[in-house]
DSSP file (Angstrom, degrees, kcal/mol; ACC not computed):
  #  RESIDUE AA STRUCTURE BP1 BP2  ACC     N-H-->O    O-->H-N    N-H-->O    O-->H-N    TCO  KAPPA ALPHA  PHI   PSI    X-CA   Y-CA   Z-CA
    1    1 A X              0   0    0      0, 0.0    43,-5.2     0, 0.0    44,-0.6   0.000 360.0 360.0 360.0 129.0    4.5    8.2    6.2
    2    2 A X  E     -AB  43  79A   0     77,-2.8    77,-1.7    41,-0.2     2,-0.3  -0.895 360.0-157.8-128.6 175.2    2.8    5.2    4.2
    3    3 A X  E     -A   42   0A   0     39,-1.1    39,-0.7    -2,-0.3     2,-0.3  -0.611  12.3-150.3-117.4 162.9    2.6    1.1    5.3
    4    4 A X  E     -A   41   0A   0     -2,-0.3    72,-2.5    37,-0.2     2,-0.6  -0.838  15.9-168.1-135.8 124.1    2.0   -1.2    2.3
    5    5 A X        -     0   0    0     35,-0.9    35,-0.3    -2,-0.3    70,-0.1  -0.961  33.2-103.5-112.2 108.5    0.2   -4.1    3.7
    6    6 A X        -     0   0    0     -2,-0.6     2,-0.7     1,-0.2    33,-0.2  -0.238  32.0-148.6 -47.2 112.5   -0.2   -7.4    1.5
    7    7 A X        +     0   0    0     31,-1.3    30,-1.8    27,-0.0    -1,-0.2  -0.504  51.4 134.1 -85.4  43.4   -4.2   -7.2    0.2
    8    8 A X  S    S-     0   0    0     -2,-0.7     2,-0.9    28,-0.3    27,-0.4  -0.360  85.4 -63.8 -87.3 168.4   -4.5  -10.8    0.2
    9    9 A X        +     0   0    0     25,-0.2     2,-0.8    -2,-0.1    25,-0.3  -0.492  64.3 170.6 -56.9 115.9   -7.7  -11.9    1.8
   10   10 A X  B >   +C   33   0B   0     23,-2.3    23,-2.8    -2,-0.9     3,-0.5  -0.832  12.5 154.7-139.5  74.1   -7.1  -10.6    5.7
   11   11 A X  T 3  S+     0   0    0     -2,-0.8    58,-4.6     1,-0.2    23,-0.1   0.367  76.4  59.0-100.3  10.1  -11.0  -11.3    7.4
   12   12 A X  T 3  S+     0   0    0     56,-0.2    60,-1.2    21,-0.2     2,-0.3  -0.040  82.1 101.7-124.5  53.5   -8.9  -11.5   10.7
   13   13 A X  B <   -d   72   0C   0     -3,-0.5    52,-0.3    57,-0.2    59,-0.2  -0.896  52.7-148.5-126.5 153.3   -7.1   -8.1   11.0
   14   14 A X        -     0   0    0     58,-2.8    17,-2.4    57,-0.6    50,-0.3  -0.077  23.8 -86.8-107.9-157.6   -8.0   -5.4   13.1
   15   15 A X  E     -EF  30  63D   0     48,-1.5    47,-2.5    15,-0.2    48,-1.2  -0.798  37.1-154.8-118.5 150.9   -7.7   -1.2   12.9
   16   16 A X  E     -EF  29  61D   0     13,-2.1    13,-6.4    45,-0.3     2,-0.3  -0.978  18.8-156.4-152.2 131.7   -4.7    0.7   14.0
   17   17 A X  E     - F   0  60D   0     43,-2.1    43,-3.1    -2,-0.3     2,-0.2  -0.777  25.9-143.3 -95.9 141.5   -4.0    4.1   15.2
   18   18 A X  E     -EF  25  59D   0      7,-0.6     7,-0.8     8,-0.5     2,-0.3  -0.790  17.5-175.3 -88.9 158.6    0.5    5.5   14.5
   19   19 A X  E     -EF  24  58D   0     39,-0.8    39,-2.4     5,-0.2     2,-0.3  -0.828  14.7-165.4-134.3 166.1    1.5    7.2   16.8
   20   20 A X  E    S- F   0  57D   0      3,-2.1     3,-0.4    -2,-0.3    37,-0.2  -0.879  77.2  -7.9-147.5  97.0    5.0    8.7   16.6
   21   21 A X  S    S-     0   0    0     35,-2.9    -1,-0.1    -2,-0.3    36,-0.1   0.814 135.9 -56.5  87.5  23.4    6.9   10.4   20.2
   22   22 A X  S    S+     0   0    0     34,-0.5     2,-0.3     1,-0.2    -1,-0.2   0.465 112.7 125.5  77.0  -2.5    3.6    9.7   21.5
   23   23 A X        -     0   0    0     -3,-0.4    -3,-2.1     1,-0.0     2,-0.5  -0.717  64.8-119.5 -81.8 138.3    1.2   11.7   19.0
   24   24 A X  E     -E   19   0D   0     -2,-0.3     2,-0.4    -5,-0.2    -5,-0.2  -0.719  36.4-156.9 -99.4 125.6   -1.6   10.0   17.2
   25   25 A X  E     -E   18   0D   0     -7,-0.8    -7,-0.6    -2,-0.5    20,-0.1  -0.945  50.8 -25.6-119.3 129.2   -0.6   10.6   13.1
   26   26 A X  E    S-     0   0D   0     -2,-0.4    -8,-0.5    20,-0.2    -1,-0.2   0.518 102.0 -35.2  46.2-177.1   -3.3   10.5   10.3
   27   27 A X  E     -     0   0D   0      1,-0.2     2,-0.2   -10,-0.1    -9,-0.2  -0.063  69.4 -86.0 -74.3 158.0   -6.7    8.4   10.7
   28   28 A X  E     -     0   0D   0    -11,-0.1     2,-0.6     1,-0.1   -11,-0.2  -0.376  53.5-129.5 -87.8 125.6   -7.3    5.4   12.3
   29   29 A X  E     -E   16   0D   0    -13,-6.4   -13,-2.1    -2,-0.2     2,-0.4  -0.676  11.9-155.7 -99.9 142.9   -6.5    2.3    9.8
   30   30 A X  E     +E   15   0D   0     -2,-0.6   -15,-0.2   -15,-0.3   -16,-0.1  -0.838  13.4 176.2 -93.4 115.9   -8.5   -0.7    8.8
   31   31 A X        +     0   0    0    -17,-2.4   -16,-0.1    -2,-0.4   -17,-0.1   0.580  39.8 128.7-100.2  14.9   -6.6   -3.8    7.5
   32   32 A X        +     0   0    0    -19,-0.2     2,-0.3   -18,-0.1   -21,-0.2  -0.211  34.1 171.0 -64.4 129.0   -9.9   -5.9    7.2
   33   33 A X  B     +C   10   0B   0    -23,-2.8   -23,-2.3     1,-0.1   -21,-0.2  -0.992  31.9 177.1-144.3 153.6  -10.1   -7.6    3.3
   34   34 A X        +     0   0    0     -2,-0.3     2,-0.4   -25,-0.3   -25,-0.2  -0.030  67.7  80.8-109.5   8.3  -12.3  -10.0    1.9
   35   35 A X  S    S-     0   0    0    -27,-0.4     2,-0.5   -25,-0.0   -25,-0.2  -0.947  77.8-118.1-144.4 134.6  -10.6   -9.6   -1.4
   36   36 A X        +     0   0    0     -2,-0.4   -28,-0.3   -28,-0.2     2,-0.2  -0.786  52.1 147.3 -64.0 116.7   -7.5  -10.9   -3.2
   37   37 A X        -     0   0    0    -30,-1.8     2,-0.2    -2,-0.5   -28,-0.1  -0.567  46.5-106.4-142.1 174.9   -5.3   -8.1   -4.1
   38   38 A X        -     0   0    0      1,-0.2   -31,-1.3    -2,-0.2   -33,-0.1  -0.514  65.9 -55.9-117.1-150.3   -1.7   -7.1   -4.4
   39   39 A X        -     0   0    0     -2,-0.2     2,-0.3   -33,-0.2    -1,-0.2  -0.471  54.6-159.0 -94.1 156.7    0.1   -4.8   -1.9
   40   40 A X        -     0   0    0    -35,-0.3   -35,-0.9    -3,-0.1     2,-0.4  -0.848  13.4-134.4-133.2 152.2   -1.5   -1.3   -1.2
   41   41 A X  E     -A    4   0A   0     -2,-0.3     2,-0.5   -37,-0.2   -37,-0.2  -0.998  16.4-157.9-118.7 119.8    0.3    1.9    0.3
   42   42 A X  E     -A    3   0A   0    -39,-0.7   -39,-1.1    -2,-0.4     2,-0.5  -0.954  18.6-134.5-102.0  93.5   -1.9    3.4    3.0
   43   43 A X  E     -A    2   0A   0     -2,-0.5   -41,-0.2   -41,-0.2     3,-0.1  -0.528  25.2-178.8 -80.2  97.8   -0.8    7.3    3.5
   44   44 A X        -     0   0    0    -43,-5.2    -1,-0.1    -2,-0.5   -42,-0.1   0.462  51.9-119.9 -90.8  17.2   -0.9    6.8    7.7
   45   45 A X        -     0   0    0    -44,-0.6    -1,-0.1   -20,-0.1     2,-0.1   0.028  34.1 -37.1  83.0 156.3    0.3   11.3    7.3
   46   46 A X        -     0   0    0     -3,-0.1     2,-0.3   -21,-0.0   -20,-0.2  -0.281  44.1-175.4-106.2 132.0    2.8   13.9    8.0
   47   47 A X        -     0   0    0    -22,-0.1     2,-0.4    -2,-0.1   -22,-0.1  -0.951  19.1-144.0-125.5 121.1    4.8   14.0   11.1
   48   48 A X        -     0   0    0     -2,-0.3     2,-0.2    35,-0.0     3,-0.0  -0.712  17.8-141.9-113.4 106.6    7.2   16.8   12.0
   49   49 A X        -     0   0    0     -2,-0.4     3,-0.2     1,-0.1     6,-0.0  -0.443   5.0-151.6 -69.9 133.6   10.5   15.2   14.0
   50   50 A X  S    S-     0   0    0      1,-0.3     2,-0.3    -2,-0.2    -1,-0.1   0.854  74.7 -13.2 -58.8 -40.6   11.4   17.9   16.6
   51   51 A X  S    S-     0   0    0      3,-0.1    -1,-0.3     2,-0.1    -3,-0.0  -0.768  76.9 -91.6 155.8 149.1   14.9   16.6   16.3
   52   52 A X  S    S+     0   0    0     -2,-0.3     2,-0.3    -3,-0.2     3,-0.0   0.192  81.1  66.2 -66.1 157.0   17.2   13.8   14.9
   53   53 A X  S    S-     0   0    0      2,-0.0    -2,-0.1     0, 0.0    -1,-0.0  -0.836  94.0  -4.4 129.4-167.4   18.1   10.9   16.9
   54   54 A X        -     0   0    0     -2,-0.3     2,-0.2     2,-0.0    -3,-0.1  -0.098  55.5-171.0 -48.7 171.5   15.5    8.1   18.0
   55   55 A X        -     0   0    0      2,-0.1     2,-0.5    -6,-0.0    -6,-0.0  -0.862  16.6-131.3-149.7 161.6   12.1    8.1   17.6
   56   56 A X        -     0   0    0     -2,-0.2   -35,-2.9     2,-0.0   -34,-0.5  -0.913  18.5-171.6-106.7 104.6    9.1    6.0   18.8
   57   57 A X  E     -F   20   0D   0     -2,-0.5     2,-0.3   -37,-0.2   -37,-0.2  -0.962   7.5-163.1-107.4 143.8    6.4    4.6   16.5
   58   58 A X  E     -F   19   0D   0    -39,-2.4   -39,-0.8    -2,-0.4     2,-0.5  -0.900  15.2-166.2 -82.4 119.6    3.6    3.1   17.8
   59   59 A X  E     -F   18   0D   0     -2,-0.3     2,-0.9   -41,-0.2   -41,-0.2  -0.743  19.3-173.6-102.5  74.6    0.8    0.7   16.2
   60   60 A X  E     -F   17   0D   0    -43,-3.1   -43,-2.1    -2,-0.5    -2,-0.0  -0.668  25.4-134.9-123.3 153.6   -2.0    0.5   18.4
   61   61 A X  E     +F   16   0D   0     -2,-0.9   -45,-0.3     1,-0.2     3,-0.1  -0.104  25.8 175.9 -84.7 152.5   -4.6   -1.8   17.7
   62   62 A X  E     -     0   0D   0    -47,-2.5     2,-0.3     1,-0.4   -46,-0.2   0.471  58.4 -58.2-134.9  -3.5   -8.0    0.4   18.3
   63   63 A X  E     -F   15   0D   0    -48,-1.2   -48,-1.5     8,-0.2    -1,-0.4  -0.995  57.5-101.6 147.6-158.5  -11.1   -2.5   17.1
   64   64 A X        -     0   0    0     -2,-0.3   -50,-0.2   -50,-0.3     7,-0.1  -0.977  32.9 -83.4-156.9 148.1  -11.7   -4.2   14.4
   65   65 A X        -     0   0    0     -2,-0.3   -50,-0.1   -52,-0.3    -1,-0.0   0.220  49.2-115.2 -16.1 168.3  -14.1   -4.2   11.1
   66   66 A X  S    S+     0   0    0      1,-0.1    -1,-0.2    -3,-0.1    -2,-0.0   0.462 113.1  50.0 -95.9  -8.3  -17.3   -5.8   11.9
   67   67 A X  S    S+     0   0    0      2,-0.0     2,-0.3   -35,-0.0    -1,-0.1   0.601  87.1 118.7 -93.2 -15.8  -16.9   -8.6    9.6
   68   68 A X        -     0   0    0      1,-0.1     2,-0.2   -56,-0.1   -56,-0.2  -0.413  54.6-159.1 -80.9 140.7  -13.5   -9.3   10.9
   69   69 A X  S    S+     0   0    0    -58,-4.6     2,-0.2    -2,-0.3    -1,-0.1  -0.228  70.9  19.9 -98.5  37.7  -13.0  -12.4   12.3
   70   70 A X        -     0   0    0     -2,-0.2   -57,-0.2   -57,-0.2    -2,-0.0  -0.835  60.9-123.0 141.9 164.9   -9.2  -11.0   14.7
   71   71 A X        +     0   0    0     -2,-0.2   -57,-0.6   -59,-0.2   -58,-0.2   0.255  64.7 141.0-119.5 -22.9   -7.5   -8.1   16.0
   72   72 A X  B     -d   13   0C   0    -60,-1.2   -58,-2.8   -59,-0.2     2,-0.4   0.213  28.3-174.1 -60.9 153.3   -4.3   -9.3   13.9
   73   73 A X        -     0   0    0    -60,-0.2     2,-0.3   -12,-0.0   -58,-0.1  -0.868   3.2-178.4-143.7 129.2   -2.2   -6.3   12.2
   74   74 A X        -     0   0    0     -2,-0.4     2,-0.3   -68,-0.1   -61,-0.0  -0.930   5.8-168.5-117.6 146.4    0.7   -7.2    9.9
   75   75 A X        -     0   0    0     -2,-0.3   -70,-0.2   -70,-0.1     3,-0.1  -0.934   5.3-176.1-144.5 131.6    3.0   -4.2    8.1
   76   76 A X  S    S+     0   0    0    -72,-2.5     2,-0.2    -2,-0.3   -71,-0.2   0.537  71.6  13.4-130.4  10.7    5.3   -5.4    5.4
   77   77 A X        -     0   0    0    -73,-0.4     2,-0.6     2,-0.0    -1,-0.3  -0.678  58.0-160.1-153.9 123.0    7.2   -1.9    4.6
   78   78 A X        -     0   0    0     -2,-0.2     2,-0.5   -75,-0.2   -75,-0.2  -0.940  18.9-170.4 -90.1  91.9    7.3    1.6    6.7
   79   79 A X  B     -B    2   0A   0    -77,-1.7   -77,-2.8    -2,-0.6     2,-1.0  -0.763   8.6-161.6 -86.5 120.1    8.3    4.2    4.3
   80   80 A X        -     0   0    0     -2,-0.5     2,-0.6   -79,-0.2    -2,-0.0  -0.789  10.6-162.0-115.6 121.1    9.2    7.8    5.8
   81   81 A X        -     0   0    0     -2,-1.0    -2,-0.0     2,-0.0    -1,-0.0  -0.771  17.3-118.8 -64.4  91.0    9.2   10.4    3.2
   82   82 A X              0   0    0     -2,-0.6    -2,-0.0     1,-0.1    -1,-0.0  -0.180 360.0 360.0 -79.6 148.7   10.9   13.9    3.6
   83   83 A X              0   0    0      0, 0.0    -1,-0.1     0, 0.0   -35,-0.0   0.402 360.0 360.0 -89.0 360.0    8.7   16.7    3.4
């Protein structure tokens, strides 16, 4: 699963754990930047669906950078890959 998050200057965004069915998937992410950028793909890790039909993802916000000035988390594409 990757995110791509716009790398524009973000010094008020916070870190986010996925979860997916209620399981915490890949490392806890930082969207804090100081930096002008273009969009970045962030590899949030492999999830195995039990079986088709809904599923629940989750974003939840877990702290923030220490320089960051907000909590904020913005996602501008969710791409699921098959494995």
């Amino acid at each position: 699963m990757t995110s791509e998050s716009e790398r524009k200057p973000t010094t008020s965004r916070g870190m986010f754990q996925l979860s997916v069915n209620g399981t915490n998937v890949g490392p806890v992410s930082d969207e804090y930047s100081n930096t002008t950028g273009t969009f970045s793909t962030v590899d949030l890790g492999n999830f195995a669906f039990a079986a088709p039909g809904p599923q629940t993802f989750k974003f939840t916000v877990t702290g923030k950078n220490a320089a960051s000035t907000g909590f904020g988390l913005a996602f501008d594409d969710i791409t699921l890959t098959p494995q």
